[in-house]
Structure formats: structure tokens, C-alpha cells
C-alpha positions as CSV (number, residue, x, y, z in Angstrom):
1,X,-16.1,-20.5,192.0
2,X,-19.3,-18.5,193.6
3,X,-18.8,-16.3,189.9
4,X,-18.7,-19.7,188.1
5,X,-21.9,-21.3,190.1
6,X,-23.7,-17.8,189.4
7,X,-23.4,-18.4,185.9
8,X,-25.0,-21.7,186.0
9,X,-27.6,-20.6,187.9
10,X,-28.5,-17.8,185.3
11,X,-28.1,-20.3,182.7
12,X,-30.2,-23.0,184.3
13,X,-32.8,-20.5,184.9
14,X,-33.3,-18.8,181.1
15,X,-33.1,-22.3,180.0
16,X,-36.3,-23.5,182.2
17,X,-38.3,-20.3,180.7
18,X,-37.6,-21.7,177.0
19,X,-40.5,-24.3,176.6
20,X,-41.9,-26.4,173.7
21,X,-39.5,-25.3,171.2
22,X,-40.8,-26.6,167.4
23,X,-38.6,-27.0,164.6
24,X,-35.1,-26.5,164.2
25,X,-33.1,-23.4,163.9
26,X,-33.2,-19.9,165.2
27,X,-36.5,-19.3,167.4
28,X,-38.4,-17.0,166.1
29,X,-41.1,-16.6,167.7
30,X,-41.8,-16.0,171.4
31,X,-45.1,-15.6,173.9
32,X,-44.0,-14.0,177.3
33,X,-46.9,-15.2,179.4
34,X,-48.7,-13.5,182.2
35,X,-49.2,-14.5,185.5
36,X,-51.1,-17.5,183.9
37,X,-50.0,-20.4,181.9
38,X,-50.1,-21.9,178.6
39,X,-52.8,-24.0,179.6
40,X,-55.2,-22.0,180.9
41,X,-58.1,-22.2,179.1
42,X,-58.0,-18.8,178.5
43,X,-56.3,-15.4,177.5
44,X,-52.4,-16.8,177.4
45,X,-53.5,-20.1,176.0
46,X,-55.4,-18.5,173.0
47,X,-51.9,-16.5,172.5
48,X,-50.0,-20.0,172.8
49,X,-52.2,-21.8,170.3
50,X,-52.2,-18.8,167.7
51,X,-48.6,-18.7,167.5
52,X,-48.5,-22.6,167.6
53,X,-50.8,-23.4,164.8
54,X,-48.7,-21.1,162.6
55,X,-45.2,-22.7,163.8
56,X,-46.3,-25.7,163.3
57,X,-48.0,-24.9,160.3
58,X,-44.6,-23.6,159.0
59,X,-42.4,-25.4,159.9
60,X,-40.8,-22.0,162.4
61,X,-39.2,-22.5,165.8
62,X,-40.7,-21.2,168.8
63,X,-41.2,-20.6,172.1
64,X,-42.9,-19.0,175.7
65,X,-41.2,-17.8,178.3
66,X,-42.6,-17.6,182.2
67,X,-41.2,-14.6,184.2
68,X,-40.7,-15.1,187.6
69,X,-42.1,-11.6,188.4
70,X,-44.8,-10.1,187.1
71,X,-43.4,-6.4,187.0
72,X,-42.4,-4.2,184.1
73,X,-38.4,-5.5,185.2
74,X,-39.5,-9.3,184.8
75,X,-41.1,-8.7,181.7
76,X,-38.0,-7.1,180.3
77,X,-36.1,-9.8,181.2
78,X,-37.9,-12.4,179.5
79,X,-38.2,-10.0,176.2
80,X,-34.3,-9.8,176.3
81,X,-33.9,-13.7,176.7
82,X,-36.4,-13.7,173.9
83,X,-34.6,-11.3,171.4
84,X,-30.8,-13.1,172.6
85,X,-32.5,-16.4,171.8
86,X,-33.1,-15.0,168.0
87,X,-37.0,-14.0,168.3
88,X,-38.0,-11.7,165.5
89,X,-42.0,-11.2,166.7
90,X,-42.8,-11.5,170.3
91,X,-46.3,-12.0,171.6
92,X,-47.7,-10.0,174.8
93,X,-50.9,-10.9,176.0
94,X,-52.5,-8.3,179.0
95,X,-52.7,-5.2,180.2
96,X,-49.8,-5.8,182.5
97,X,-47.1,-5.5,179.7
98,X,-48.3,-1.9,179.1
99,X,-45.1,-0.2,180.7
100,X,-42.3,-3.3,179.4
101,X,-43.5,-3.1,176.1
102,X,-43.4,0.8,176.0
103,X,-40.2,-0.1,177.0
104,X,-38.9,-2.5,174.7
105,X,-40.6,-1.3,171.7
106,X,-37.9,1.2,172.0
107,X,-34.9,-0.8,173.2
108,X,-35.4,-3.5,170.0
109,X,-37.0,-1.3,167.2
110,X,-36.0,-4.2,164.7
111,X,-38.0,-7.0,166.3
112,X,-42.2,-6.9,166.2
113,X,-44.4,-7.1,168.9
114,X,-48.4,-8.5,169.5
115,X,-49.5,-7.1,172.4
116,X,-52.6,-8.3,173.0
117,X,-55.8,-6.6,175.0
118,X,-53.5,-3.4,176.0
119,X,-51.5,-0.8,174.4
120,X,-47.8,0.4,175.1
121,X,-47.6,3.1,177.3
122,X,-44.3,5.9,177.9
123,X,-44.7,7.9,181.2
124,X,-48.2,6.2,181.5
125,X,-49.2,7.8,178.1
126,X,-50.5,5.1,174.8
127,X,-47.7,5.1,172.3
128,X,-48.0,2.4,169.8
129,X,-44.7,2.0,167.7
130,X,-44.0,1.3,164.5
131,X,-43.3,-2.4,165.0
132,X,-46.1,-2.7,167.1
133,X,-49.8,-3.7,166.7
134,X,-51.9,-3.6,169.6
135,X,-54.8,-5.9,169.3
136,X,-58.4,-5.2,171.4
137,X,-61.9,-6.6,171.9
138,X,-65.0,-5.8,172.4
139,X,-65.5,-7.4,175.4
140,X,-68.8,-5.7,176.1
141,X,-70.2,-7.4,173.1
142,X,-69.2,-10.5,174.3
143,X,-70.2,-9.9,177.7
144,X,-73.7,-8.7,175.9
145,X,-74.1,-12.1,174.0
146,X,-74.0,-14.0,177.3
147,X,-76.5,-12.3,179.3
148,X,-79.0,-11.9,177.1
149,X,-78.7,-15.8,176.1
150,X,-78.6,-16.7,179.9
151,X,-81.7,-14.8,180.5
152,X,-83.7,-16.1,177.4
153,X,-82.2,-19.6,178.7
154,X,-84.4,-19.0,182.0
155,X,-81.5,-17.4,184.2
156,X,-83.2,-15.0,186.4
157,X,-81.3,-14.6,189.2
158,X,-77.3,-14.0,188.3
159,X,-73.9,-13.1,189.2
160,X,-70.8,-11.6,188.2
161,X,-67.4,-11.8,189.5
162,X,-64.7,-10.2,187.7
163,X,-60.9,-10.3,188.3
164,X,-59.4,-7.5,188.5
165,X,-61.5,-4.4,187.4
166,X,-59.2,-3.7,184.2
167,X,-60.9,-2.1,181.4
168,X,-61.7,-5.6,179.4
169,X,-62.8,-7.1,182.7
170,X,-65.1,-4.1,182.9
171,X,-66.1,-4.3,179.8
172,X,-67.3,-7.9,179.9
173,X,-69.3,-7.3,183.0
174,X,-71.6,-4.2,181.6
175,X,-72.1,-5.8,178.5
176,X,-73.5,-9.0,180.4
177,X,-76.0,-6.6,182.6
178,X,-77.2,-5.1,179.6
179,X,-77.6,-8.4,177.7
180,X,-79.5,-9.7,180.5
181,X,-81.5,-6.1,180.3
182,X,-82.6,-6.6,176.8
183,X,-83.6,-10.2,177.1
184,X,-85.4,-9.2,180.0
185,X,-87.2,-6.3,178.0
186,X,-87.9,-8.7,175.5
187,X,-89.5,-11.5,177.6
188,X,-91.7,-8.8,179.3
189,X,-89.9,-9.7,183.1
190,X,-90.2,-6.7,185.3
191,X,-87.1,-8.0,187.9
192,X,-83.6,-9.9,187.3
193,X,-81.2,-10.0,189.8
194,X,-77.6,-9.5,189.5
195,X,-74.5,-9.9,192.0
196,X,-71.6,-8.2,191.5
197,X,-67.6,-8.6,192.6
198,X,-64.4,-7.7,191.7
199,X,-62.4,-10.4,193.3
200,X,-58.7,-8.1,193.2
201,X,-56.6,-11.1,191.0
202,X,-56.9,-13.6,188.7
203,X,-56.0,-16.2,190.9
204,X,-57.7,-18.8,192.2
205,X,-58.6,-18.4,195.8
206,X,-60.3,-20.2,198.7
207,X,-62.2,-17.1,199.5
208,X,-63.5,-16.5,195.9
209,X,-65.0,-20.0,195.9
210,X,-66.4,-19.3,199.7
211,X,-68.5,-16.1,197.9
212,X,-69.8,-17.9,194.8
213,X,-70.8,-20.5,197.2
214,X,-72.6,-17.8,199.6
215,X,-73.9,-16.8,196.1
216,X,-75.6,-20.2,195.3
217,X,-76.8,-20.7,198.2
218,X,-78.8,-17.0,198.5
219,X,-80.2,-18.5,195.1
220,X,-77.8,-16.8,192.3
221,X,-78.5,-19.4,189.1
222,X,-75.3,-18.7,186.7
223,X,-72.5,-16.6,187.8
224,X,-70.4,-15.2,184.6
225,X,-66.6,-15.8,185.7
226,X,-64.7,-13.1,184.1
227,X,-60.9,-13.6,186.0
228,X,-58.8,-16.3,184.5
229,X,-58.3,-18.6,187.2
230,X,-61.1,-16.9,189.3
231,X,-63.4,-19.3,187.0
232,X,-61.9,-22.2,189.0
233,X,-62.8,-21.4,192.0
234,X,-66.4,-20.4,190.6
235,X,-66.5,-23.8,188.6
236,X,-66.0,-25.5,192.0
237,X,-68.9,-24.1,193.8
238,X,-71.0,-24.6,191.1
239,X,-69.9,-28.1,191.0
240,X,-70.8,-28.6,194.9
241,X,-74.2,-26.6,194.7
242,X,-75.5,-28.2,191.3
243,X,-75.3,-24.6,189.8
244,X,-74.4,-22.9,186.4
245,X,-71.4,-21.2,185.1
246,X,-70.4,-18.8,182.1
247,X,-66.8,-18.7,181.1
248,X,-64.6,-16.3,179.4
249,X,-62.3,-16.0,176.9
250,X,-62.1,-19.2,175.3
251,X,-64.4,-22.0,175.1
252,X,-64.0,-23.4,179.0
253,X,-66.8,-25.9,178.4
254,X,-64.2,-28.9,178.7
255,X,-63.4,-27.3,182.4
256,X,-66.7,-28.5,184.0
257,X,-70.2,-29.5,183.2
258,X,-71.4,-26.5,184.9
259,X,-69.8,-24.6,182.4
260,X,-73.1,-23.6,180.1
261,X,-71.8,-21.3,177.6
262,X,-68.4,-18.8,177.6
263,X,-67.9,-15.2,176.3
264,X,-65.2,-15.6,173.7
265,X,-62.6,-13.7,172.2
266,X,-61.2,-14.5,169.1
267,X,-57.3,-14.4,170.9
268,X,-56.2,-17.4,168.9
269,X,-57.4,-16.7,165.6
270,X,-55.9,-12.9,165.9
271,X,-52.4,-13.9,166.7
272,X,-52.6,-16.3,164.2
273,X,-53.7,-13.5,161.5
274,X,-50.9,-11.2,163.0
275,X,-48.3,-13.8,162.8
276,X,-49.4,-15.2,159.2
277,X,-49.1,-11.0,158.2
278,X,-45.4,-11.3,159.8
279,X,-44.5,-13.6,157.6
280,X,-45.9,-12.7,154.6
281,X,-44.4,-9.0,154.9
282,X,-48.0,-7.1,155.6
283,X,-47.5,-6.3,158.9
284,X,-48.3,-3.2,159.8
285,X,-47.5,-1.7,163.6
286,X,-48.3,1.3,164.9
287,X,-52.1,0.9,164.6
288,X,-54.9,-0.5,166.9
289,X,-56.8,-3.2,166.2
290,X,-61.1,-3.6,167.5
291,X,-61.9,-7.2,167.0
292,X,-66.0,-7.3,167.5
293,X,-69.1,-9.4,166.4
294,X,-68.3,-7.7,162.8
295,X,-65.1,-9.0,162.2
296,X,-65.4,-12.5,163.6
297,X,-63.6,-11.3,167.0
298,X,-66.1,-12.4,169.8
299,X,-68.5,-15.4,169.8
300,X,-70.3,-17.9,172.1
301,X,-69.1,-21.2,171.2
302,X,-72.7,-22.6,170.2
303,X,-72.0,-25.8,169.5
304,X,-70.6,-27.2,173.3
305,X,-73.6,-24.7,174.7
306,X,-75.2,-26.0,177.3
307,X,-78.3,-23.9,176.9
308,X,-81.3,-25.8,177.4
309,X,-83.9,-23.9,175.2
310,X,-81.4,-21.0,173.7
311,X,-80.8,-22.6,170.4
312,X,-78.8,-21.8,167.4
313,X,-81.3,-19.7,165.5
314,X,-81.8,-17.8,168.6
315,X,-78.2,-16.9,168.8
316,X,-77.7,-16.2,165.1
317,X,-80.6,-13.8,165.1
318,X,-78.8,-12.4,168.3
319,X,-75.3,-11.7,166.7
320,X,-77.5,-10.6,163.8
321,X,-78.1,-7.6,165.8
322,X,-75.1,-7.0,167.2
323,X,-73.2,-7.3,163.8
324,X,-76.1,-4.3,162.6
325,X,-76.0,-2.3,166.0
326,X,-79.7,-2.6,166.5
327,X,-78.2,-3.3,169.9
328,X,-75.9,-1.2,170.4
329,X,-74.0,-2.3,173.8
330,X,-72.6,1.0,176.0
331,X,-68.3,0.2,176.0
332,X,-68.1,2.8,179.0
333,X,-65.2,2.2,181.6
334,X,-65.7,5.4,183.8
335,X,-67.9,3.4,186.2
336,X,-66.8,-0.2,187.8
337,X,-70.6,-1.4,187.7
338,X,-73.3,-1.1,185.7
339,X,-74.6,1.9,187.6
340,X,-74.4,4.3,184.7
341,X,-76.1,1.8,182.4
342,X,-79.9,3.3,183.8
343,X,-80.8,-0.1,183.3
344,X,-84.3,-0.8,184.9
345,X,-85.1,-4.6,185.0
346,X,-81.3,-5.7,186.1
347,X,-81.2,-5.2,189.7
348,X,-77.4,-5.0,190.6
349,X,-75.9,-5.8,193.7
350,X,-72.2,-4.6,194.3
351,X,-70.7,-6.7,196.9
352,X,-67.1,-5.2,197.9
């Protein structure tokens, strides 16, 4: 009997991870999400909606798949539900799957994965297989296209509070300082101000809405939220102190009002291209992938801006230069902060 009840339980629990299944017949396609969800407004929700508007599209089954750990084990787990439940590509999005996918790129050789903003690693060394494509950003262009069109907007006096201080969430938060140090330059301003915090998660937390409060009320204008769920919590104080916001990822401008602008990445559009390849019998793993202003792969979303004299022809003339690399924004990782940037204007203050 307690063998018998076991079994249910396993059952009833792969079951709940098998969600929003299209179609009929085998499923195959499968997101494993992160700690987030599918409706995040952010990285997993871009992954969701690629692999949905093809599905859906086409006529394909498929599905996502929650782990209830986030470890290398948990992720395994909800790969080999994945591949039992017929999934032929499987989409990974974060830095967290690293180690599974270096894993299971290995254990299922004939299935392909998407792993998205990371790389698989064996013994903590990259090693992208053949039925693998790893897809990155350039975050610090991103980052770089919001500060500078905070500052030319009349933000003076900024923040920055970051997730966890991953190499894209790094990225994201140099490129904003040296946005803001250009448009500075430009608008002859001798002194911007810049907060800076790595809140340790991308959770939402009481105490990382307490610190973007504190942050308001010292006089921070705009803080950039670059940690998933972190941008609630920033959202919230903004809310309560009649403050700004800049999102990340996708456009978050339907999250709040105070959201003015967000540093995208083109998540959706490149696991839609990735699937669409699947399909059509051009994909090609083992390779890495830069999406940047060149390619289409980072953007503000203009046109649900909340700028209040930054205006289109600003911004096009903006990504203009960042397409040509007359700015040319410094990708570095080595330091947390923008403390190797030599950046003059931007005054940055690390709060730990």
C-alpha cells in the first residue's frame, strides 16, 4: 500500500509540473523554468512566449515544467520528465542550468536544447554540445541605452540594484553607468549620482523595497531594477514615494506607472528563431550566439516610454551609435561595479 500511495504521489506530482499543454499529440516542446514563473514579465516569460507563439503557430504540443528545487538535481529531474513526456527541444533559460544542462546534453544526445543567457559547463569548464545552442546578450548595451536616455530625460540622481551579481546582471549595471556617463558628457553636467546594490536573489523582498525606499527618500530619481522579481519590490517604493523606475528584460511598463522605460532583451523573439530553425532542420548546436543592438537583440520599448522629453529621434540616433560602435560600451565582468569604468561625471555609490 505505502509502494502503491508513493506511486501516486510521483505521478500526481510530474503531472502538476506539465502546464498549458497546446495541441494534441506527443509534446514536443518543453521550458524548464527558473526560480521564476511564466508570468514574470521577464526572462522565463520571454522563453514561454517564444516557444508559445511558434506552438501555437504550428499547431505543436507543448509545455513548462516548475522544479521544486532549484539545484542541478531538480533541474535534471524536470529535463527527464520532459524527454519521458516525448520533448524533442527543451528550453533553459539562466545561468543556473549551467551544470544540469552540461549534464543532460550528455545523458540525451538526441534531444536539442536552448539554453538561454549561460552556457553548459562539465567540471565547471564551458562545453557547448552538438545539440546545443547557447544564446547570449549584450546586456551592457542595453544597460547603456537606459542610462544615457534616463540622463538626457533629466535623471540626475540614480540608482541601481541588481539581483544577484551574475555576469548579465553585471553587465546591465556597467552599461547603465556609462550610458548615464556619455549623456552626461554630452549635456556638459559635471556630477550625476549613482547608487549601487546587489540585493543577493531575485526575489522579492521586504528589505529590498525598505532600501529603494531609503533610496527615494535621500533623493535617488529612477532606480534601474535589474533582478527579476527584485523590480517589484522597487516598483512598490516608487509607487509610495512618487518616484521612477527602469525595468529589465522585457517591456515591464504594464507592471506600474512608475515604470518609465525597460532594458530589453530580445528573449522571445530568439527562442522563437531557435525553435522555427528546429523545425525547419537548420539548427545548428554547438555554437554561441551574441544577440546585440546589431542584430535586433536589445532594445528600449519606445513606444510605452514614459520619457518625458527623450523622444524617438533621440533614441534612433542613440542606437544609431551603438549599432556603429561610435559608443563602444566596456562588456567587462572582472569588477562588480563600475569602478574600472574611470568614469568621471558618474559618481557611484556601492551600498553592500
Amino acid at each position: 500500500m505505502k509502494k502503491l500511495v508513493s506511486m501516486l504521489l510521483a505521478l500526481a506530482l510530474a503531472l502538476s509540473m506539465v502546464c498549458c499543454v497546446s495541441a494534441e499529440g506527443t509534446i514536443e516542446l518543453a521550458l524548464i523554468t527558473d526560480s521564476g514563473t511564466i508570468d514574470d514579465k521577464s526572462f522565463n516569460q520571454g522563453c514561454y512566449e517564444g516557444m508559445q507563439q511558434y506552438a501555437e503557430e504550428n499547431g505543436k504540443a507543448y509545455n513548462y515544467y516548475k522544479p521544486t528545487e532549484f539545484t542541478t538535481d531538480g533541474y535534471l529531474a524536470q529535463i527527464d520528465i520532459a524527454v519521458q513526456n516525448g520533448a524533442k527541444m527543451i528550453i533553459c533559460p539562466g545561468f543556473m542550468f549551467a551544470e544540469a544542462l552540461g549534464q543532460a546534453q550528455q545523458i540525451y544526445p538526441d534531444v536539442s536544447f536552448v539554453i538561454v543567457d549561460s552556457a553548459p559547463t562539465v567540471e565547471g569548464v564551458e562545453q557547448i554540445d552538438a545539440n546545443v545552442l547557447s544564446v547570449m546578450y549584450a546586456e551592457e548595451q542595453s544597460g547603456f541605452l537606459a542610462g544615457y536616455a534616463a540622463v538626457k530625460d533629466g535623471y540626475t540622481k540614480l540608482g541601481f540594484m541588481g539581483g544577484m551579481a551574475v555576469p548579465a546582471v553585471i553587465r546591465f549595471g556597467k552599461g547603465f553607468a556609462q550610458g548615464a556617463e556619455t549623456a552626461a558628457a554630452e549635456l556638459g553636467l559635471t556630477d550625476v549620482e549613482l547608487m549601487y546594490h546587489y540585493t543577493g536573489s531575485f526575489d522579492a523582498t521586504p528589505e529590498a523595497q525598505t532600501l529603494a525606499a531609503s533610496w527615494y527618500e535621500a533623493g535617488t530619481e529612477v532606480i534601474f531594477a535589474c533582478g527579476g522579481s527584485v523590480g517589484n519590490s522597487v516598483m512598490s517604493a516608487a509607487e509610495a514615494a512618487g518616484k521612477a523606475v527602469i525595468g529589465v528584460d522585457g517591456d515591464q511598463s504594464g507592471e506600474s506607472e512608475t515604470v518609465i522605460t525597460s532594458a530589453m532583451k530580445g528573449v522571445s523573439a530568439s527562442v522563437y528563431e531557435a525553435v522555427t530553425e528546429f523545425y525547419n532542420g537548420t539548427f545548428e548546436g554547438g555554437r554561441q550566439i551574441i544577440c546585440d543592438a546589431a542584430n535586433g537583440g536589445v532594445q528600449l520599448p519606445m513606444e510605452s516610454s514614459r520619457f518625458a522629453t527623450f523622444s524617438q529621434e533621440d533614441y534612433d540616433a542613440l542606437f544609431a551609435k551603438v549599432v556603429s560602435g561610435e559608443y563602444a560600451v566596456n562588456n567587462s565582468t572582472d569588477d562588480m561595479t563600475p569602478g574600472d569604468l574611470g568614469l568621471t561625471i558618474v559618481k557611484t555609490t556601492v551600498v553592500e
